[in-house]
OpenMM code with the backbone's topology and positions (N, CA, C; nanometers):
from openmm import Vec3, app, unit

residues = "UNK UNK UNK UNK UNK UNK UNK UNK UNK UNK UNK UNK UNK UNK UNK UNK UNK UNK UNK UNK UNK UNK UNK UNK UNK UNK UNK UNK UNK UNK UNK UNK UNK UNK UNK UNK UNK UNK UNK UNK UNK UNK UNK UNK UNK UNK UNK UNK UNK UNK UNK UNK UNK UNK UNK UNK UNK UNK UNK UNK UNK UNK UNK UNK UNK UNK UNK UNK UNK UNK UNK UNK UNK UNK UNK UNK UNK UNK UNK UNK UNK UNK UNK UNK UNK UNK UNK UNK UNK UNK UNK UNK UNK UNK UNK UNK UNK UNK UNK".split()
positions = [
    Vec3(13.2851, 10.6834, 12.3917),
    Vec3(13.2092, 10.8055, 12.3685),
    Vec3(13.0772, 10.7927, 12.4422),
    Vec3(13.0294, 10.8898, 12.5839),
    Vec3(12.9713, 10.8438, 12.6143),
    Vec3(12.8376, 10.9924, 12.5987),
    Vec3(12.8819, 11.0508, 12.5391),
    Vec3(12.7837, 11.1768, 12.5140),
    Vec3(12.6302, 11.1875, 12.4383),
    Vec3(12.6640, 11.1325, 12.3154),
    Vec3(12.5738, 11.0475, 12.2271),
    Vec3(12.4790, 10.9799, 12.2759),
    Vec3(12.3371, 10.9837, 12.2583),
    Vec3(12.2546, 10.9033, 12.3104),
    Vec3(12.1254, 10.9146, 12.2321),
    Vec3(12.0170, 10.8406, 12.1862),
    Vec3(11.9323, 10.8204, 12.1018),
    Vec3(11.7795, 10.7748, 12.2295),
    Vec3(11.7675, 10.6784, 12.2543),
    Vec3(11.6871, 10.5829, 12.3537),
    Vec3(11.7257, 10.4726, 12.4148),
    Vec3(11.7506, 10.4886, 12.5653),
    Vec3(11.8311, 10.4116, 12.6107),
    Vec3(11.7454, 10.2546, 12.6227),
    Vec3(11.8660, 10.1585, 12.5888),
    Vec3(11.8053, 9.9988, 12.5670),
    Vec3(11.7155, 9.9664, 12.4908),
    Vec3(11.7460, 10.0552, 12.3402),
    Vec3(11.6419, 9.9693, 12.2511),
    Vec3(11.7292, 9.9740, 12.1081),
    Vec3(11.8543, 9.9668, 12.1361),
    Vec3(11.9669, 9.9422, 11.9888),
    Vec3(11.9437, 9.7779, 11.9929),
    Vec3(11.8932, 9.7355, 11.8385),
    Vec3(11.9139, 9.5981, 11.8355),
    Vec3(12.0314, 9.5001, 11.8204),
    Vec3(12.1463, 9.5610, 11.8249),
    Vec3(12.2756, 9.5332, 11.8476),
    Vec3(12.3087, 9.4503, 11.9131),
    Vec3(12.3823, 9.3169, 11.8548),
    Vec3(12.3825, 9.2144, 11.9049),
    Vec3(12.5694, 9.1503, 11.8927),
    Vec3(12.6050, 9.0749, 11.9683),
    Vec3(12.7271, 9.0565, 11.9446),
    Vec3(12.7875, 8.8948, 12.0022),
    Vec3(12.8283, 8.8035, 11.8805),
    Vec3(12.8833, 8.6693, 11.9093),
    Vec3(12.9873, 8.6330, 11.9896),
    Vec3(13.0523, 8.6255, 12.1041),
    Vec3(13.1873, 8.6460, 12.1354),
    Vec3(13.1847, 8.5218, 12.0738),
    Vec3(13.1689, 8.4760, 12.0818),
    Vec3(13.2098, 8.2922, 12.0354),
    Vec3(13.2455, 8.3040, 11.8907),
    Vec3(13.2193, 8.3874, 11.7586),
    Vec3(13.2592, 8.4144, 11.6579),
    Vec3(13.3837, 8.5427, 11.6449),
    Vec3(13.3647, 8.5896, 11.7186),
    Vec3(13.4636, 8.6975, 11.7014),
    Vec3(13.6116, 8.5845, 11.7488),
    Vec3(13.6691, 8.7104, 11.6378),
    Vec3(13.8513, 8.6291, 11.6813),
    Vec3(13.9300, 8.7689, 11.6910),
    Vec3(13.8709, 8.9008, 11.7250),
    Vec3(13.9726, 8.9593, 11.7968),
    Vec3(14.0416, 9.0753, 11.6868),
    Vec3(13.9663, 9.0912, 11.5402),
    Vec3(14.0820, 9.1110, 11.4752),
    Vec3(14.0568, 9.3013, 11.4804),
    Vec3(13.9260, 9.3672, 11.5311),
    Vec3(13.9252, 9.5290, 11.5399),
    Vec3(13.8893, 9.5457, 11.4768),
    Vec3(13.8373, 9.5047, 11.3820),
    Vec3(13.7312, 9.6207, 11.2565),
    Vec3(13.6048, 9.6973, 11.3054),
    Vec3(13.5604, 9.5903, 11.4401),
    Vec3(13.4024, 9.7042, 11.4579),
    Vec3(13.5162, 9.8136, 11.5332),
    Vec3(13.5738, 9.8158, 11.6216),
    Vec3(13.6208, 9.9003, 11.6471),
    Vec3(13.6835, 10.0008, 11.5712),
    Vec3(13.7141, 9.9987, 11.4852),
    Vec3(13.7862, 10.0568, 11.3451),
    Vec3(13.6313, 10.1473, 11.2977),
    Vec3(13.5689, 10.1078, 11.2778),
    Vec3(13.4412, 10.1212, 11.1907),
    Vec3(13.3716, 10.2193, 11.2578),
    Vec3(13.3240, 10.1922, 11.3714),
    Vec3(13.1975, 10.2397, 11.4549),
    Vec3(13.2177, 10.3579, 11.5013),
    Vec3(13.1566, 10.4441, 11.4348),
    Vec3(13.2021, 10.6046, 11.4146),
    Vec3(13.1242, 10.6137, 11.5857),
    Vec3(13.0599, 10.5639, 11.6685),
    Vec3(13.0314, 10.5847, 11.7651),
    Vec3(13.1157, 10.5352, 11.8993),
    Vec3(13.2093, 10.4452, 11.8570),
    Vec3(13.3019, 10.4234, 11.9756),
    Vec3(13.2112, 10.3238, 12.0495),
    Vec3(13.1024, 10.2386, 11.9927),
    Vec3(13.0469, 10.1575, 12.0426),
    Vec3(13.1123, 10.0034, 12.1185),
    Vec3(13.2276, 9.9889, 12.0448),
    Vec3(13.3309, 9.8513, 12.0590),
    Vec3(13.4091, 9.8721, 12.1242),
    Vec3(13.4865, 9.7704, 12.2011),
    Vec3(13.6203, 9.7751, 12.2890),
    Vec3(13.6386, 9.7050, 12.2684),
    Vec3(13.7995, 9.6253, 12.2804),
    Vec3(13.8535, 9.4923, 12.2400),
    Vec3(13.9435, 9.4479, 12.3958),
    Vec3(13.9202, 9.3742, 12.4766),
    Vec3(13.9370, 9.2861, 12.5886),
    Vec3(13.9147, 9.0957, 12.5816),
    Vec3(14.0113, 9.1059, 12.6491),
    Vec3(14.0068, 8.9107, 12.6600),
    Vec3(14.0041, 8.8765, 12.5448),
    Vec3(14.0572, 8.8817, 12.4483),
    Vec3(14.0708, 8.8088, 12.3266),
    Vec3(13.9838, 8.8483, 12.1856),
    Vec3(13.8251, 8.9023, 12.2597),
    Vec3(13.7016, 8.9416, 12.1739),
    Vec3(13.6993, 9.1201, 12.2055),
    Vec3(13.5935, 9.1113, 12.1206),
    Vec3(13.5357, 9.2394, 12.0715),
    Vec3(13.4371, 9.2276, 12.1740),
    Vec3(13.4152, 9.3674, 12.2563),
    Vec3(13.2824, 9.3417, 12.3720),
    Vec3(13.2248, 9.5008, 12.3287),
    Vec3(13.0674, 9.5046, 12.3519),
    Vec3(13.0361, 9.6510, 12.3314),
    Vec3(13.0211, 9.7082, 12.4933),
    Vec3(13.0671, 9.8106, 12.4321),
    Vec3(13.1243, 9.9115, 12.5701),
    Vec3(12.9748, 9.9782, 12.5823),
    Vec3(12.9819, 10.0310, 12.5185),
    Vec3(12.8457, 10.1435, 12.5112),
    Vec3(12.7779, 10.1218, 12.3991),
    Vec3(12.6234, 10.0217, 12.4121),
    Vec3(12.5237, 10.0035, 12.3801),
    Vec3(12.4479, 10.1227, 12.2899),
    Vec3(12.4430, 10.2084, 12.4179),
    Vec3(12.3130, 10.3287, 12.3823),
    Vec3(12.3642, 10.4086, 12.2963),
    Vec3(12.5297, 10.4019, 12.2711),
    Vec3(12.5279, 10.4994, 12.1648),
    Vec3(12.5594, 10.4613, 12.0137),
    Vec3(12.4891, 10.2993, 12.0051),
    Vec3(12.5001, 10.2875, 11.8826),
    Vec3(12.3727, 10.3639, 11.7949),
    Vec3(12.4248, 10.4156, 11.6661),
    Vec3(12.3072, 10.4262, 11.5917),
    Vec3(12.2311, 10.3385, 11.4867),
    Vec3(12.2742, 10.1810, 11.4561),
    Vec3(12.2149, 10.1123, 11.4025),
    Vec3(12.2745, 10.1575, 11.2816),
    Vec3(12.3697, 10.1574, 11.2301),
    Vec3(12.4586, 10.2719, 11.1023),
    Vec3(12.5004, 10.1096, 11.0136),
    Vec3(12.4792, 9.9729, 11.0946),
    Vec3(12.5720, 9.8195, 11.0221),
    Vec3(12.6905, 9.8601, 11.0103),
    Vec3(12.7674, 9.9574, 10.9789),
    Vec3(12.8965, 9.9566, 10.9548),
    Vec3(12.9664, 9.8673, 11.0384),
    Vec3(12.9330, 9.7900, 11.1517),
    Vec3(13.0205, 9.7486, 11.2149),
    Vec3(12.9900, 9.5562, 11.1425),
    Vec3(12.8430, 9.5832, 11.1269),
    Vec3(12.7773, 9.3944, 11.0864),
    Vec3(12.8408, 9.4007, 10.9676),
    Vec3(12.8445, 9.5165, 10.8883),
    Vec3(12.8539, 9.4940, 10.7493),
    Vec3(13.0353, 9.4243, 10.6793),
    Vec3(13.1149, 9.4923, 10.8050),
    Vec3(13.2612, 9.4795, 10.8087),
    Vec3(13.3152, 9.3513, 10.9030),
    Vec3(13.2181, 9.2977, 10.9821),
    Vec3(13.2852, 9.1826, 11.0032),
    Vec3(13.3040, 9.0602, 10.9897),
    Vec3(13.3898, 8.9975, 10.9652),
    Vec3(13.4459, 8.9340, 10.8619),
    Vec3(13.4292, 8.7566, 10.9219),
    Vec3(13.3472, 8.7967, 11.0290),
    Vec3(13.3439, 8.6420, 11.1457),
    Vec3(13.1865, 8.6371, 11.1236),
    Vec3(13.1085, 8.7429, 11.0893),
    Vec3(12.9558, 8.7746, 11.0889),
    Vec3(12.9023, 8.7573, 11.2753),
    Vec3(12.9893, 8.7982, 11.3238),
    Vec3(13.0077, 8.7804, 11.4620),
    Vec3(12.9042, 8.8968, 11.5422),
    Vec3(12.8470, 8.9931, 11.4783),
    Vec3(12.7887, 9.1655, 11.4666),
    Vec3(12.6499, 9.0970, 11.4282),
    Vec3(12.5572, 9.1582, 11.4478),
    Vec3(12.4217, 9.1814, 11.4097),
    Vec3(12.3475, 9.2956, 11.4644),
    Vec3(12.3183, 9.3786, 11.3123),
    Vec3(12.2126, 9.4896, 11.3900),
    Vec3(12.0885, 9.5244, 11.3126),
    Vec3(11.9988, 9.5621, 11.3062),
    Vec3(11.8926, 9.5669, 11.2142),
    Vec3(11.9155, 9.7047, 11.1933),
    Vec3(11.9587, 9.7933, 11.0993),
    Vec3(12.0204, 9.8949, 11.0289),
    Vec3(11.8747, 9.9670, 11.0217),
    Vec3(11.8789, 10.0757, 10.9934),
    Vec3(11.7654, 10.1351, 10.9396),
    Vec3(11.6106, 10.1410, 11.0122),
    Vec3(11.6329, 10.0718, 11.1394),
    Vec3(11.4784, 10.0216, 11.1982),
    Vec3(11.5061, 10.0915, 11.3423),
    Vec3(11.4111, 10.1078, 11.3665),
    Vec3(11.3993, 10.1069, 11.5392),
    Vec3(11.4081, 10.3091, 11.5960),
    Vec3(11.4535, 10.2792, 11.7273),
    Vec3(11.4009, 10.4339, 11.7875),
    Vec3(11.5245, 10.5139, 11.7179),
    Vec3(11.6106, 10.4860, 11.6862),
    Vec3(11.7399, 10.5714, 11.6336),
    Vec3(11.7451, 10.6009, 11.5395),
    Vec3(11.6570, 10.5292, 11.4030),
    Vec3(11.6240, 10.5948, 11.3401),
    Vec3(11.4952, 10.7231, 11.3117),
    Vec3(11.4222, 10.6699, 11.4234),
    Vec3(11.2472, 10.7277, 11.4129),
    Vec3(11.3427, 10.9134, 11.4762),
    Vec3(11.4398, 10.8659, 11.5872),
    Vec3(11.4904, 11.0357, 11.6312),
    Vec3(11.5268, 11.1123, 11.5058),
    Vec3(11.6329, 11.0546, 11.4383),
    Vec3(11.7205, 11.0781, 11.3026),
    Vec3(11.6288, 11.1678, 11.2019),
    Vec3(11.5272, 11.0568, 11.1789),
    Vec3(11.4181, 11.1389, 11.0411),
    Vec3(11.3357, 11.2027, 11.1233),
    Vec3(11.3127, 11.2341, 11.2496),
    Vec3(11.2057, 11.3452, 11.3205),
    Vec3(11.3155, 11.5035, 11.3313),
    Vec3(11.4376, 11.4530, 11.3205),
    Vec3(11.5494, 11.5548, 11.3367),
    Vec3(11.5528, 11.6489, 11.2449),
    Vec3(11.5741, 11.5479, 11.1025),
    Vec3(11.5941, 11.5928, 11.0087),
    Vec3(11.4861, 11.6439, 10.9074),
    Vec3(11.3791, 11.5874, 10.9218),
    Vec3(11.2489, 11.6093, 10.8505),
    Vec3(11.1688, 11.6996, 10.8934),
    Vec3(11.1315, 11.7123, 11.0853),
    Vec3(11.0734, 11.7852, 11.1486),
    Vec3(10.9561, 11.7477, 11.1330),
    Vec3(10.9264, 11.5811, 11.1279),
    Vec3(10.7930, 11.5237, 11.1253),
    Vec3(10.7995, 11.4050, 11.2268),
    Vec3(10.7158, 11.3990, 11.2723),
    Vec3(10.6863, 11.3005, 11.4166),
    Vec3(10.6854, 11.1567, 11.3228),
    Vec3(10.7636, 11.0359, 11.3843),
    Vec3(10.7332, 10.9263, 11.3148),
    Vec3(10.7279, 10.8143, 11.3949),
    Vec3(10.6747, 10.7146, 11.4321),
    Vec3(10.6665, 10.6369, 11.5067),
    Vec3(10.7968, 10.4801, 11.4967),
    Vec3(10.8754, 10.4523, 11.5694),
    Vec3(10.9382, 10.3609, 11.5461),
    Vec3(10.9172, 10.2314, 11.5651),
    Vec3(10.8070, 10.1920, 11.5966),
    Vec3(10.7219, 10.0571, 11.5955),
    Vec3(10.7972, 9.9743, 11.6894),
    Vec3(10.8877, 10.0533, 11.8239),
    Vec3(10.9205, 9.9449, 11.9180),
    Vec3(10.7747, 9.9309, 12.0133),
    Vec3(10.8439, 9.8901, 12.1215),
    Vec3(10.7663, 9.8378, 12.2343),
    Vec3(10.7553, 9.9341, 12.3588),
    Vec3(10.8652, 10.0386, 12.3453),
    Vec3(10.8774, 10.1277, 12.4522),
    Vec3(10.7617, 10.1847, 12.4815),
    Vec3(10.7830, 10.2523, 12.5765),
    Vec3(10.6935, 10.3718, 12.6360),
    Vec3(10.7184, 10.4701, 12.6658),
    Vec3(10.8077, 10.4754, 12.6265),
    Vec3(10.8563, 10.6463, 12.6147),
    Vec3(10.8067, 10.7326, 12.5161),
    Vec3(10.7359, 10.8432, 12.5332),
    Vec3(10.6269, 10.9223, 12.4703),
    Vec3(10.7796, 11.0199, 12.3718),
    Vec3(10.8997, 11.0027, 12.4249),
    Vec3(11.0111, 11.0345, 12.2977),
    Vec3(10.9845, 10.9310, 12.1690),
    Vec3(10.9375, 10.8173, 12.1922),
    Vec3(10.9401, 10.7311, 12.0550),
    Vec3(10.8623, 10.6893, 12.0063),
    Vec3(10.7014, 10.7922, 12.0522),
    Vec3(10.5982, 10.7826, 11.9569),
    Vec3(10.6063, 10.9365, 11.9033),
] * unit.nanometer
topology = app.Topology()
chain = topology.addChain("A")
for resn in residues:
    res = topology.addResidue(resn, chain)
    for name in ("N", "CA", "C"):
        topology.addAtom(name, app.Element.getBySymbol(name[0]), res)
């Protein structure tokens, strides 16, 4: 899914190949189509369109996933969306979208 997009290169989404064994749950999970499964592991296809949602850390079963849920520019878009109040996401960027 490559439509979806929040701020590009600042999902803290992180991924073990060395723990993963292959079995598809982030892929199963990740209402964003963030995962692909090649060479044996789980690899992320598309980064930018995760939203930091854990469903994928929270379900795998190798702890092979890491994402800091709830933090960062994907959420600061989310509650400026939904609230219609400017909020700052305390990255590092400079993009005047994520202050």
């Amino acid at each position: 899914m490559f439509g979806l997009r929040y701020l590009p290169g600042v999902a803290t989404l992180t991924l073990d190949a060395e723990r993963c064994d292959c079995c598809g749950m982030c892929v199963t999970v990740c209402p964003h189509a963030v995962f692909g499964l090649g060479n044996r592991r789980a690899q992320i296809v598309d980064r930018d369109a995760c939203m930091e949602c854990g469903a994928c850390a929270k379900n795998c079963p190798n702890e092979a996933i890491s994402v800091r849920s709830g933090v960062g520019c994907a959420t600061a878009v989310i509650i400026r969306a939904v609230r219609g109040t400017g909020t700052d996401c305390g990255c590092s960027c400079e993009t005047p979208r994520c202050k």
